[in-house]
N, C-alpha and C positions, 0 to 999 in steps of 0.2 A: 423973949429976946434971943433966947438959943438958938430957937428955929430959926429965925431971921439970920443972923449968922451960919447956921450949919446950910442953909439954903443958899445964902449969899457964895459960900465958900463951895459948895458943891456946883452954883454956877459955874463958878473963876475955875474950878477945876473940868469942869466941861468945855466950856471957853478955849482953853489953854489942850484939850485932849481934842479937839475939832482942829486949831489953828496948826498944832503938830502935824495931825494929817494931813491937812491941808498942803505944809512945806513938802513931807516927804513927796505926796502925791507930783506936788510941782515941780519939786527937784528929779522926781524921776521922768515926767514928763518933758523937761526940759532937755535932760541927759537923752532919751528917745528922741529928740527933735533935731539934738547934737548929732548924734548918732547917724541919722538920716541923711544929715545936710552932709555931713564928712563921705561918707558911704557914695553922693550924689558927684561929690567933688573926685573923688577917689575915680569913678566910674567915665567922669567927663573926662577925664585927666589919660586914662587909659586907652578911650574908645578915639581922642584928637591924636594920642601917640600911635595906635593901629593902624588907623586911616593914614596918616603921615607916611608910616612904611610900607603900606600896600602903595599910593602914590608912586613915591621914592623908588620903590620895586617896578613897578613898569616903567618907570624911565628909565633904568639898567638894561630891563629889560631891551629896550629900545637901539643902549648903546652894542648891547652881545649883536641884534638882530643887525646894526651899521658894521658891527665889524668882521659880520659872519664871510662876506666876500675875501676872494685871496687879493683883491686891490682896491680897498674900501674908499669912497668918498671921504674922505678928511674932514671934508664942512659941513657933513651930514653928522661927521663920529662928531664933531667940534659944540655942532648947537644941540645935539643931545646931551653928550657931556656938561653942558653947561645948564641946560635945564636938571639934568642928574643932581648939580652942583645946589642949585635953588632947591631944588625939594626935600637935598638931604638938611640945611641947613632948617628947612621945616621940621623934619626929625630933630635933628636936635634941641629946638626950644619945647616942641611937645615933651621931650623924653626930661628935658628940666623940670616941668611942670609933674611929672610923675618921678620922679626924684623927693622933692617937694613934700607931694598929698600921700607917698605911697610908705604902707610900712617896710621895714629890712629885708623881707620875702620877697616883696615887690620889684624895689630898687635894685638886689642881687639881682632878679629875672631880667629886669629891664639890661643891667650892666652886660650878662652874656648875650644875648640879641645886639647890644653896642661892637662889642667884640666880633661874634660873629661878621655882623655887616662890614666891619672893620678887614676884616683879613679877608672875605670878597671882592670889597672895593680896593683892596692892593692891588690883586690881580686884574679886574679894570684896566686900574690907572695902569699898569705896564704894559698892556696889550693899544691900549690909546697909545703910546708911548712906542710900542713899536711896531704900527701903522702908522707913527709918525716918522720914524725911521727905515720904514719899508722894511724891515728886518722879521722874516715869517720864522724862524728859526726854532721858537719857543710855542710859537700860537696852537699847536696840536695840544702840546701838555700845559700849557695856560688854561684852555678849553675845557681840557679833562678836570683840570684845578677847580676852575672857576662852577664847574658841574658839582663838585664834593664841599665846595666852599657853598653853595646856593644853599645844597641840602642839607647843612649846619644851620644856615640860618633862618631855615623854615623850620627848622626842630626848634631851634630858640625860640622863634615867636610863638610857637606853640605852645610850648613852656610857659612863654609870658602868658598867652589867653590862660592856661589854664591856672593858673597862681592866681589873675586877677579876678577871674571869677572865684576862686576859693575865699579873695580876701574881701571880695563886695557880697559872699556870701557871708561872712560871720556878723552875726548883728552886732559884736562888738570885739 
């Protein structure tokens, strides 16, 4: 009857050393699959917020080229402007989404490229502003601005790519 017992109980203790493995094995597997799917999102989140500002960026692009003349068409600056207006709004729901999915690293990077674009598109909107006032007065060192304002915010996004591939590198 021993053996029956010390067998019974050396099963239950088999039993019970397979089902353990089993959990870890699953829990680790599951956390890897976590891992993956967040990594994917992180990735989606980044690459809809890039694309947005490369867009966004050639439609600026578009308004410098409307306002490059000394007597710019006005309804030419007006419906670039206004497409400017739609794409940046596209930046900004992307950049919520990575907000969101992104860790602290992220979000920081993301927020300077915010800024940057930010203090570019001032200088925009005043040079729209005074093509709409026909006032050339400022438009040389606007220009010169808007040249040293551009090249900040191509370092920003740089910045960003390179953060966010740092953080869709880390498997965790």
């Amino acid at each position: 009857m021993e053996a029956e017992v010390a067998a019974l109980l050396g099963a239950a203790v088999g039993s019970l050393a397979t089902l353990g493995a089993a959990f870890v094995t699953g829990r680790a597997a599951a956390r890897s699959q976590f891992d993956q799917w967040r990594r994917q999102h992180r990735r989606d989140a980044c690459l809809s917020y890039l694309g947005a500002l490369h867009d966004r960026d050639i439609a600026m692009d578009a308004i410098w080229e409307a306002l490059r003349p000394s007597a710019p068409d006005l309804a030419q600056v007006d419906e670039r402007v206004g497409r400017f207006v739609g794409l940046a709004r596209e930046v900004h729901r992307a950049a919520e989404v990575v907000l969101v999915e992104g860790p602290p690293v992220l979000v920081k990077a993301a927020g300077r490229v915010g800024r940057a674009s930010g203090d570019l598109s001032d200088v925009m909107r005043r040079m729209v502003r005074d093509a709409h006032a026909a006032d050339t007065a400022r438009k040389a060192a606007d220009a010169a601005l808007a040249a040293q304002r551009e090249q900040a915010l191509h370092e920003a996004v740089k910045r960003f790519r390179s953060v966010a591939a740092e953080v869709l590198d880390k498997p965790r």
